[in-house]
C-alpha positions in Angstrom: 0.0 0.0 0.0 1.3 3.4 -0.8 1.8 6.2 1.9 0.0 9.5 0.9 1.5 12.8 1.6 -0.7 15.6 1.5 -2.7 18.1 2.9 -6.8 17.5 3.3 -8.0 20.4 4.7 -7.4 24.0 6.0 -8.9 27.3 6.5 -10.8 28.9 9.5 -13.5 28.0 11.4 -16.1 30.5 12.3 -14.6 33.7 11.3 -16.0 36.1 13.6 -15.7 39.6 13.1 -15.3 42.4 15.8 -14.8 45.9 14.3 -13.8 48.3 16.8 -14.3 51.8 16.4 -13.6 53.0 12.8 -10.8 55.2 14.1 -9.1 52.1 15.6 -9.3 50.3 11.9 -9.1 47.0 14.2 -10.8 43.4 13.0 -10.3 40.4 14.8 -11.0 36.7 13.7 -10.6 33.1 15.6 -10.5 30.2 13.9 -9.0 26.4 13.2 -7.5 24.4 10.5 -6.4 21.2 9.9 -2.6 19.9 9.8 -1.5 16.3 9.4 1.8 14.5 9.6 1.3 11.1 11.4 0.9 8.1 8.6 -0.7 4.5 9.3 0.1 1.5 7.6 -2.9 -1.0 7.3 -4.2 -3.6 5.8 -7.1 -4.8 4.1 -8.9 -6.6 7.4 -7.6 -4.4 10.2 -5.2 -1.5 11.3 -2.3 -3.0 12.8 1.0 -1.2 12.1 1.8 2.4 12.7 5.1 3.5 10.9 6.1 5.8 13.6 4.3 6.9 17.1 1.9 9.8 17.1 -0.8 11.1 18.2 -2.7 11.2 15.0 -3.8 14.6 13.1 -4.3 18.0 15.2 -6.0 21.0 14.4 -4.8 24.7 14.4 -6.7 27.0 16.1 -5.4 31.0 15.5 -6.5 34.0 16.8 -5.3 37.2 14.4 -6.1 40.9 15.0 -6.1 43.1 11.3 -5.2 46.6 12.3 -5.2 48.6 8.8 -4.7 46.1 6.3 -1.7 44.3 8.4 -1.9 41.8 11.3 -1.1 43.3 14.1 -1.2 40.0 16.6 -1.2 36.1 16.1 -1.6 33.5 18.1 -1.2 29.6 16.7 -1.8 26.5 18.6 -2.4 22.6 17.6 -4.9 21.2 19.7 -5.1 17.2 19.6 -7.7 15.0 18.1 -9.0 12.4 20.8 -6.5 9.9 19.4 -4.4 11.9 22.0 -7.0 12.0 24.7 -8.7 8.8 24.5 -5.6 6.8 24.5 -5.4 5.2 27.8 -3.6 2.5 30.4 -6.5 0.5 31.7 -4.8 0.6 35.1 -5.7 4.3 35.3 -9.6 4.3 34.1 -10.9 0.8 36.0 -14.5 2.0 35.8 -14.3 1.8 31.8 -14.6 -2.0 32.3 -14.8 -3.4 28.7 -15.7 -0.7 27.0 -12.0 0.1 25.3 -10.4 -0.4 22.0 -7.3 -2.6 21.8 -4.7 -2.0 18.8 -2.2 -4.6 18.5 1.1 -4.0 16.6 1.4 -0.4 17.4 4.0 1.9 18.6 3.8 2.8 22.0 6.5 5.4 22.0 9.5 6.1 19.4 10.6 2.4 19.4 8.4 -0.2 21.7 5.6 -1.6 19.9 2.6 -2.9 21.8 -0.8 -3.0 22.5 -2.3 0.5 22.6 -6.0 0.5 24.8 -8.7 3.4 23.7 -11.7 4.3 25.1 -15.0 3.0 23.2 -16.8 5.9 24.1 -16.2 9.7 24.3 -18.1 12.7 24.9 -17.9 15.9 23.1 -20.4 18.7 23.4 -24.0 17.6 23.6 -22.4 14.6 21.7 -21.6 10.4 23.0 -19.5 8.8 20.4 -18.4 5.2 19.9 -15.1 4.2 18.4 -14.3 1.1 16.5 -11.7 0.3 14.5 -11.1 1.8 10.9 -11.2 -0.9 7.8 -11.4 -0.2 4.5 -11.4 -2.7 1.5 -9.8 -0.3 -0.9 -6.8 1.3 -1.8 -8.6 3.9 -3.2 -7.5 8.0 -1.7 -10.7 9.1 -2.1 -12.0 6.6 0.7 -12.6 8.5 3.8 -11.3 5.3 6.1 -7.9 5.4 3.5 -7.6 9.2 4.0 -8.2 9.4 8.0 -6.0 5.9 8.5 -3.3 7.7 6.5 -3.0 10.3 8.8 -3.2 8.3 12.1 -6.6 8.2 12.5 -7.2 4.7 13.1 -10.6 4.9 14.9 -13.7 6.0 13.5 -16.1 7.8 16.1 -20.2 7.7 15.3 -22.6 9.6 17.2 -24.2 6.7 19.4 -27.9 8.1 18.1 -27.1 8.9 14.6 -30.3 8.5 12.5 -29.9 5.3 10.6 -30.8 6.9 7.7 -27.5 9.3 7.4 -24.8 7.9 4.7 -22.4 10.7 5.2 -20.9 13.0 7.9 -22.3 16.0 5.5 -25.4 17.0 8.1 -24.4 14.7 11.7 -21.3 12.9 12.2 -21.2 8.8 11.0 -17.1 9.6 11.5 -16.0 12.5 13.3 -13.1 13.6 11.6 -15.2 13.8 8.5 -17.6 15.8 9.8 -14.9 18.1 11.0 -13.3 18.5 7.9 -16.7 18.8 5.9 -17.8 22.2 5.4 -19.3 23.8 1.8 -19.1 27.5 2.7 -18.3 29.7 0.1 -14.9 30.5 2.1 -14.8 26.6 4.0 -14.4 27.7 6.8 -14.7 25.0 9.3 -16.9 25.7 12.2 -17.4 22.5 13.4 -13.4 22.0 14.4 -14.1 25.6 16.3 -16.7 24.0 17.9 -14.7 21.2 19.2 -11.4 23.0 20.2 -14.5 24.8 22.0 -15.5 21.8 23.6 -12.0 20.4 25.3 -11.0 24.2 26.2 -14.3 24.6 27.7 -13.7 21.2 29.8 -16.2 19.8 27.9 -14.9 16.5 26.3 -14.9 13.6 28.3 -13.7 9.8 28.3 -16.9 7.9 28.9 -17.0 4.9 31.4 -20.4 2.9 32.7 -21.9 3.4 29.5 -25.7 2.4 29.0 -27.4 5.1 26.6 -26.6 8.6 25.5 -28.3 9.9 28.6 -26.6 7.2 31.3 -23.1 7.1 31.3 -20.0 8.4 34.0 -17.6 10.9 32.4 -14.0 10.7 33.2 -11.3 13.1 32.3 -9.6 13.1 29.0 -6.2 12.1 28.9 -4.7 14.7 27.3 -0.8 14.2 26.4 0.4 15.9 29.9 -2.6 17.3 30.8 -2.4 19.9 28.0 -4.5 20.1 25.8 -2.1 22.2 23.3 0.3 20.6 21.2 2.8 24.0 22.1 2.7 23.4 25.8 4.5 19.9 26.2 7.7 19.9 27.4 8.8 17.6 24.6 7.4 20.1 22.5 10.0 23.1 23.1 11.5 23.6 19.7 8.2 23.4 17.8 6.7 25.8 19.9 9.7 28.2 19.7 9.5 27.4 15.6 5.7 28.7 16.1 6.9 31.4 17.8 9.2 32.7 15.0 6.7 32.1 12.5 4.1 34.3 14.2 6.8 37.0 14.3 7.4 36.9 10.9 4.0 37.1 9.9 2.8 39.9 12.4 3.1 43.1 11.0 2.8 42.3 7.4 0.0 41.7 4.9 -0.8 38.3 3.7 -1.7 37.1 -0.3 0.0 33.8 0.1 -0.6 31.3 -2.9 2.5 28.0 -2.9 2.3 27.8 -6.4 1.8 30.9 -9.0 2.5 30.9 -12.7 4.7 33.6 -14.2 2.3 34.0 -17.5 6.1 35.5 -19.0 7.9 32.3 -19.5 5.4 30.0 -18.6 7.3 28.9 -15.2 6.0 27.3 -11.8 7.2 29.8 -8.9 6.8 27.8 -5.6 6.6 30.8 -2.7 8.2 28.4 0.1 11.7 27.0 0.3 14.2 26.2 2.3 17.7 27.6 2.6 21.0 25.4 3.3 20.3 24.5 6.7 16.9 23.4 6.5 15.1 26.9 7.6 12.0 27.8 5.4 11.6 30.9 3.5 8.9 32.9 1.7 8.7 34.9 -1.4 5.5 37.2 -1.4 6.6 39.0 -4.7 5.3 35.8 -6.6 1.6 36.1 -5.8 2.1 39.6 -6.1 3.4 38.7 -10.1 6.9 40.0 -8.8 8.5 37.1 -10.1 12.0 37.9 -8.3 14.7 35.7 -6.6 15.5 39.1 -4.6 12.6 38.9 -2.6 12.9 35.9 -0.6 12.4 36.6 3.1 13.9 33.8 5.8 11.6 32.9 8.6 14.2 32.9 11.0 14.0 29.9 13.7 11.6 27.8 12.0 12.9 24.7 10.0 12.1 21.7 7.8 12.6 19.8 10.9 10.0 21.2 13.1 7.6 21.9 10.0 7.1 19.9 7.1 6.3 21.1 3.7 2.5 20.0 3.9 2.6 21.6 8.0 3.7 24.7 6.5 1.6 25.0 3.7 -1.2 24.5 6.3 -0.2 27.1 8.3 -0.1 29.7 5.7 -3.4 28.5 4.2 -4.6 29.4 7.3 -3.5 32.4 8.4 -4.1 33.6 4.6 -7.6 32.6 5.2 -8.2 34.8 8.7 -6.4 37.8 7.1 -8.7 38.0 4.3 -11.8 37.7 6.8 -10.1 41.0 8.5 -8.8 43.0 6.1 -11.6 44.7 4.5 -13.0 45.5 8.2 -9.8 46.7 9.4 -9.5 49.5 6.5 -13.2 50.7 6.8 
């Protein structure tokens, strides 16, 4: 089976809008995107390897502040998906008697494989889901099991009262991470990932344990990756969230028109706006979207590299912020 290497989704989820007073030329805008880096391998009956240990996809939330046409403050953080939180040790949750997952085959850190344990059942909002494990009979990328396995989401949550009627996650969510990622908007947007970063920074995500119905059940905290629920805060996690750090730095003060790939309609050419030096730091031309098709106007993110962000993570990030500056900008010159 091949490995896929790609970006499914980004943008921002519910793009609010506060307009200060016009002399302030101030518009602010909070949101989430998606970013993926964790891969699965699996096979045609079950999930059973994971190339390397992770904790499965996470999703960006960013708050930006537009003050005349430039941002004026940023704030990035990955928040995990419950293939973080609803990874267990039995030991520690007794009162979820049966009700867990059990992955064989799996890495339980960088280099012991193992038996992982999941809760069945999780609570999210006014939501219960159930977990089983992901299957798929097909290759195919365009199968939602294929794409969510890929990225190291091996279980599939369903709403425990789903109407049996619903086929897809478009209207209720048959899988969660679909119906996260699902959104038609005119700008896709993703509301429904705000509304779950909502949820677990509003304490309102649960592990589930004495489950009988949607209404009867015990809730139990989630078990968040040391207790945080941000990706930034782990003390494992100090160079990425000093690589965030830069990035926001570069970024705040400065108008955004980012577009990876632009065509110089001169000589035909590809221009690619991100790249990486020598040592492995990125860079960022803004003179190609601009049609300013010049090597003179690459700009070095200083402290963020290859190593912390991938070409997909990065082209995630920008999507995003993009996204959220465009919400603001028009506000923020009226």
């Amino acid at each position: 089976m091949k490995k896929k290497s790609l970006v499914l989704a980004f943008g921002i989820a519910a793009c609010t809008l506060g307009l200060a007073a016009c002399s302030n030329h101030v518009a602010t805008v909070t949101g989430s995107a998606s970013v993926y880096d964790s891969y699965v391998y699996m096979n045609t009956e079950d999930v059973t390897g994971f190339q390397k240990f992770s904790y499965g996809m996470r999703y960006l939330k960013t708050d930006m502040t537009v003050t005349s046409g430039r941002v004026s403050s940023l704030d990035i953080k990955e928040v995990f998906s419950p293939m973080a939180w609803a990874r267990i040790d039995l030991a520690d949750y007794p009162a979820i008697g049966d009700d867990y997952i059990a992955i064989e085959n799996m890495y339980l850190d960088e280099t012991t494989v193992g038996t992982g344990y999941f809760a069945k059942y999780i609570q999210i909002g006014d939501y219960v889901f159930e977990g089983s494990i992901r299957n798929t009979s097909s290759d195919s990328d365009n199968s939602v099991n294929y794409r969510f396995c890929t990225y190291g989401q091996s279980i599939v949550w369903k709403w425990v009262d789903i109407p049996s009627t619903v086929t897809s996650s478009t209207t209720y969510p048959l899988d969660l991470d679909d119906y996260l990622t699902d959104d038609t908007s005119t700008y896709v947007l993703y509301p429904r990932m705000l509304w779950y970063i909502d949820c677990l920074e509003s304490g309102n995500a649960h592990i589930v344990t004495n489950y009988v119905s949607s209404s009867s059940y015990d809730k139990a905290d989630p078990n968040y990756p040391e207790g945080k629920i941000y990706r930034n805060e782990l003390s494992t996690e100090t160079e990425f969230a000093a690589g965030i750090d830069a990035l926001e730095n570069y970024l705040t003060g400065k108008q955004i028109r980012y577009a990876y790939s632009t065509t110089n309609t001169a000589d035909k050419e590809n221009y690619r706006s991100l790249s990486t030096d020598s040592s492995g730091t990125w860079r960022y031309n803004p003179g190609y979207t601009l049609g300013e098709f010049s090597d003179d106007n690459w700009e070095t993110i200083t402290g963020l590299t290859d190593s912390i962000l991938s070409l997909e993570q990065i082209q995630s990030y920008f999507s995003c912020v993009n996204i959220a500056f465009a919400s603001c900008e028009f506000a923020s010159l009226i």
